[in-house]
N, C-alpha and C positions, 0 to 999 in steps of 0.2 A: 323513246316510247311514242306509242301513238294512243290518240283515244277514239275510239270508234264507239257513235253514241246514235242513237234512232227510233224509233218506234216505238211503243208497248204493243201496240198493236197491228205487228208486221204482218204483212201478207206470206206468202211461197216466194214472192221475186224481194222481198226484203232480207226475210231467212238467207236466201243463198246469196244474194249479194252480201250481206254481212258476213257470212260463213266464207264466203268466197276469200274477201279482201283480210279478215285476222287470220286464217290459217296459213295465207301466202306472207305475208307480211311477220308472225309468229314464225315462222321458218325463216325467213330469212334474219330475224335475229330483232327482229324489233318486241319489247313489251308491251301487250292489248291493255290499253286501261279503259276501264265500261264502268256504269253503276249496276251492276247485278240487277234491275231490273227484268220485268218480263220482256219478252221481244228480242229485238236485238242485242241490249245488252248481253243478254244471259247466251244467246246462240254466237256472239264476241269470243265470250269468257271460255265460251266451250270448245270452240272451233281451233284458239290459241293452244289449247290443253291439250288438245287431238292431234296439232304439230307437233305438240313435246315443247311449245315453244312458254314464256311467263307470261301473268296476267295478272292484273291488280285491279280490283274489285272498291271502290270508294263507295262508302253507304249514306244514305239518306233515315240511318237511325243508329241506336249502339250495336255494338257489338253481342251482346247478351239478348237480341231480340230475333227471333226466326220471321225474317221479311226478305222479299217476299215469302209467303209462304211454300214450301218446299222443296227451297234453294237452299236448305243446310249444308245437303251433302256437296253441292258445287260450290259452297263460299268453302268447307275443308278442302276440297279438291284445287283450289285457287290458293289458300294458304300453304298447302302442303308445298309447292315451286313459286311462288309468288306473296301477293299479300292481300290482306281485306282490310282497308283501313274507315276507322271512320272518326272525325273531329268531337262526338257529343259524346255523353255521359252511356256508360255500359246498357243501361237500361231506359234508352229515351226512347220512346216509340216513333214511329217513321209520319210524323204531321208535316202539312201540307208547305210549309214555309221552309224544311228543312232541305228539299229538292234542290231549288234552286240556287242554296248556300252551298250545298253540296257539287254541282255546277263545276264551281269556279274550283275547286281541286281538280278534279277531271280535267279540266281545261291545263289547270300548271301543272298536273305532272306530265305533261304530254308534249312531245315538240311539237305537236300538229295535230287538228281534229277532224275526223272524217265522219260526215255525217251521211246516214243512212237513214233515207222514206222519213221523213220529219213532214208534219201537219202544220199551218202557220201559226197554231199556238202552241208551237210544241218545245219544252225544258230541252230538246237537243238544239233548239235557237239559243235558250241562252247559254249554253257550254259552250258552242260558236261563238256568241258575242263577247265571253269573259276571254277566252283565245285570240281573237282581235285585241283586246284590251290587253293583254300582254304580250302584243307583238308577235304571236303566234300564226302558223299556217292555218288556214278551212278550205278543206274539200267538201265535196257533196257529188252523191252519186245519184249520177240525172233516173229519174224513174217516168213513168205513165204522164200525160200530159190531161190524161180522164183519172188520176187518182190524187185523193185528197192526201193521201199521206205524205205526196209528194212534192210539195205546195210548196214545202218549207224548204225545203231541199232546194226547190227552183229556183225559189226567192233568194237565198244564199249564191248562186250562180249567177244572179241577176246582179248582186251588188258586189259580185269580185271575187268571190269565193273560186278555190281550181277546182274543174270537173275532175272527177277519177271515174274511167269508164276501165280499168285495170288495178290493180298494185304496184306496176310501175308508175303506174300515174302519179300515185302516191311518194313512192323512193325518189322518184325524178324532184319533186316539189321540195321534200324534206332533206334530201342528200344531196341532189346533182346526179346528173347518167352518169360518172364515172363511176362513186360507190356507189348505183344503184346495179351495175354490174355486176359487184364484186357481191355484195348483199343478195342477190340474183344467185348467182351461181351458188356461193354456201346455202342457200336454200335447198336450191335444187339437193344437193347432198345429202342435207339433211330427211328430205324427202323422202329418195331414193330410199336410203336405211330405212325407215320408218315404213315405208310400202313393202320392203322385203322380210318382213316380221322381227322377230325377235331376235335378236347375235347369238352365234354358235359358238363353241367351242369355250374358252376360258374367258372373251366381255362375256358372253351369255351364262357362266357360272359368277360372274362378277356381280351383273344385274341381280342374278334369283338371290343375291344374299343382300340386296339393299331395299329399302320400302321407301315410299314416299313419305317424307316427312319426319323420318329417322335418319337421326345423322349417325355414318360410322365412322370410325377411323380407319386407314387404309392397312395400317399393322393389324386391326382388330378382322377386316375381310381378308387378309391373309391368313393371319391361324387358322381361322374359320374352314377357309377352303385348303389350307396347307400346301400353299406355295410362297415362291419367294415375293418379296414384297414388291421390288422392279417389275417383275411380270404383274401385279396387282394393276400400279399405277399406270404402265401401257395400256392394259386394256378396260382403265378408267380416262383415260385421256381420248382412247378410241370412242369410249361411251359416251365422253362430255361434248366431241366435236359432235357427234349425230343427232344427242339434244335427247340420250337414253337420262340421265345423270347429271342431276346438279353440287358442282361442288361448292362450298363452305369454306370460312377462312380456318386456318390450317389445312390439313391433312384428312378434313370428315366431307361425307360425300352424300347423297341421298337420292333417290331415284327422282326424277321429272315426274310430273302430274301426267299425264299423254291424254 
């Protein structure tokens, strides 16, 4: 996993630099962890979803509380293939001490944090610093040298942090160029299928009978469509390498968030 954490208050060159780096990154096979935040969190979470690829969502309140407000629908959209986790009570409101506690998971579930447009007193400093403290990777993706957003970001590169001016930049840091190759190219794949719409023939009768966040069993989408059930499994296998379908332990399957 990676976490990619930055702004509430991203510009247009934050946006797509954020959107840039979890969607290529989501494809090639890594999971985006963000705090659902405004900004780039949430354009992380969603950029991930849009590869087909997971996302995990760490909150700075319970889980019973709609915060931000009207990120309901994208914290289901992030459970349906991923997760929303949060360490406090179902109904603890989102105060201003809980951010920064919240931080430091961001930081551990991630092998590495990529920060994007950060201000010098910005909560993605300290998701960087608790990442340091566990021996973890920091990037920072260089921005304006006239924007304040950017400050912290620079600061972060100024004391050893790796620049990412790509997503390889990233794969190279956290993998090595060997598998950042191989994580390259299955991306690319995944891509591909995903730019070419939806799968024809029998994965595209396979998908129209799975939902997000419904799990089936693979005998249960064979009666359904009334074929044999080898034919089922190939052309959920063909689904789950393109990142259409996520599978389940056992035999249940469910479609990807995209």
């Amino acid at each position: 996993a990676v976490a990619i954490v930055g702004s509430r208050r991203a510009d247009a060159y934050g946006r797509a630099a954020a959107e840039h780096f979890a969607r290529a990154l989501a494809a090639a096979g890594l999971t985006v962890v963000s705090g659902c935040a405004q900004g780039v969190d949430a354009v992380a979470h969603r950029a991930a979803l849009a590869a087909g690829g997971t996302t995990v969502a760490v909150l700075g309140c319970g889980l019973g509380v709609d915060y931000p407000r009207g990120h309901a629908r994208l914290r289901r959209e992030i459970a349906a293939s991923g997760a929303v986790v949060s360490e406090l009570p179902c109904a603890a409101e989102p105060l201003a001490w809980h951010f920064p506690v919240r931080n430091r998971l961001i930081a551990a579930l991630a092998r590495g944090t990529l920060v994007v447009q950060a201000a010098e007193r910005s909560g993605s400093l300290i998701t960087a610093r608790h990442a340091l403290d566990l021996g973890r990777d920091v990037l920072a993706v260089p921005g304006s040298i006239f924007d304040r957003r950017s400050r912290g970001a620079h600061a972060l590169l100024r004391d050893g942090a790796f620049p990412a001016a790509d997503p390889r930049d990233v794969l190279d840091v956290l993998f090595g160029p060997s598998e950042s190759d191989f994580l390259l190219a299955a991306g690319g794949g995944r891509a591909a299928v995903a730019d070419a719409g939806r799968p024809e023939g029998l994965p595209g009768r396979v998908l129209a009978a799975l939902e997000v966040g419904r799990e089936r069993r693979v005998e249960e989408v064979a009666a359904a469509l009334g074929v044999p059930v080898d034919g089922v499994l190939g052309a959920l296998l063909e689904l789950e390498l393109a990142g259409w379908v996520r599978r389940h332990p056992g035999t249940a399957y469910s479609r990807a968030g995209r």
